[in-house]
C-alpha positions as CSV (number, residue, x, y, z in Angstrom):
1,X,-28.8,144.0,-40.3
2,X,-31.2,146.3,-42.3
3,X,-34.9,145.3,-43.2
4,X,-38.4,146.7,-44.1
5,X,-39.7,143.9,-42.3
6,X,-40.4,143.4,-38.1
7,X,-37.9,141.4,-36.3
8,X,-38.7,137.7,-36.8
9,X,-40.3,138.0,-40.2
10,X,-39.5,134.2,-42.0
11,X,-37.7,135.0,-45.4
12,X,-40.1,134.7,-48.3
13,X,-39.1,134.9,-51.9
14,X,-41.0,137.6,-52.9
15,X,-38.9,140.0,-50.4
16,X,-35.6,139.1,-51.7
17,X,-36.3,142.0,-55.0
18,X,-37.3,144.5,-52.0
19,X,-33.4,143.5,-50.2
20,X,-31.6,143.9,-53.2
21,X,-33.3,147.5,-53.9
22,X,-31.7,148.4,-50.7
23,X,-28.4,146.7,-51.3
24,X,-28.4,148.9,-54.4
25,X,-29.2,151.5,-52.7
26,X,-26.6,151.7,-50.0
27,X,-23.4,149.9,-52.4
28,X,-21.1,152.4,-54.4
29,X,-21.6,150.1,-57.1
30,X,-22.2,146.5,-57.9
31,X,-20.3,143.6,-59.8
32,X,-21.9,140.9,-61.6
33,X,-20.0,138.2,-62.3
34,X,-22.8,135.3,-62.7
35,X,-26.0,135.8,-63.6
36,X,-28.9,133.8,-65.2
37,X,-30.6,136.0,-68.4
38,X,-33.6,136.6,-65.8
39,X,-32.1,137.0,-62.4
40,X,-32.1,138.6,-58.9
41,X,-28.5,139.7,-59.7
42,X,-29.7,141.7,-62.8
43,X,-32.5,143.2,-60.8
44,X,-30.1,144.5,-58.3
45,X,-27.8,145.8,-61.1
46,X,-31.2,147.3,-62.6
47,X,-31.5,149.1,-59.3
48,X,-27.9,150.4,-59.0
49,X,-28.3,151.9,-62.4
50,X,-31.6,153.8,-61.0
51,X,-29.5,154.9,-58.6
52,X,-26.5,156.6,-60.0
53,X,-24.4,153.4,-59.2
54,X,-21.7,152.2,-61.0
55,X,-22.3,148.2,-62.5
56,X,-19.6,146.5,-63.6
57,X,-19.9,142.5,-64.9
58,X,-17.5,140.1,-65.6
59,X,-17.4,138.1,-69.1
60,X,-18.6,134.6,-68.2
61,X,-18.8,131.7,-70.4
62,X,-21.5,132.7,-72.7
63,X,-22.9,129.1,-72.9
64,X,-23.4,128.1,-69.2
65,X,-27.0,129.7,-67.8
66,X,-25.1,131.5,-65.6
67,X,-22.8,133.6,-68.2
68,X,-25.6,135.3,-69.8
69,X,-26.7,138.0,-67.7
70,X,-23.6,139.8,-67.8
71,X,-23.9,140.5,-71.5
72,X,-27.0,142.3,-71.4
């Protein structure tokens, strides 16, 4: 397990952005293959790009909430 925080530390939501930097950081790429317009799966996706990651996302169905992240 890999964290910024101390051993212990109770998971709050605003450290879940901070995680994802770092499982950007350390992937070889990422897949999206659900993602809200506005989501933690973008962010990370957003941080793999910064990082001279490949992204690669799967179509979804454009009219669920889910399926319309991976079109941006």
């Amino acid at each position: 397990m890999l964290s910024e925080y101390p051993p212990g530390t109770q998971p709050q939501k605003f450290q879940f952005v901070a995680r994802n930097r770092i499982i950007a950081g350390l992937a070889h790429g990422v897949l999206v293959t659900e993602a809200a317009a506005h989501s933690g799966s973008l962010i990370t996706a957003n941080y793999a790009l910064q990082n001279n990651r490949e992204v690669l996302a799967l179509p979804n169905r454009i009219d669920a909430p889910t399926g319309e992240g991976p079109i941006y």
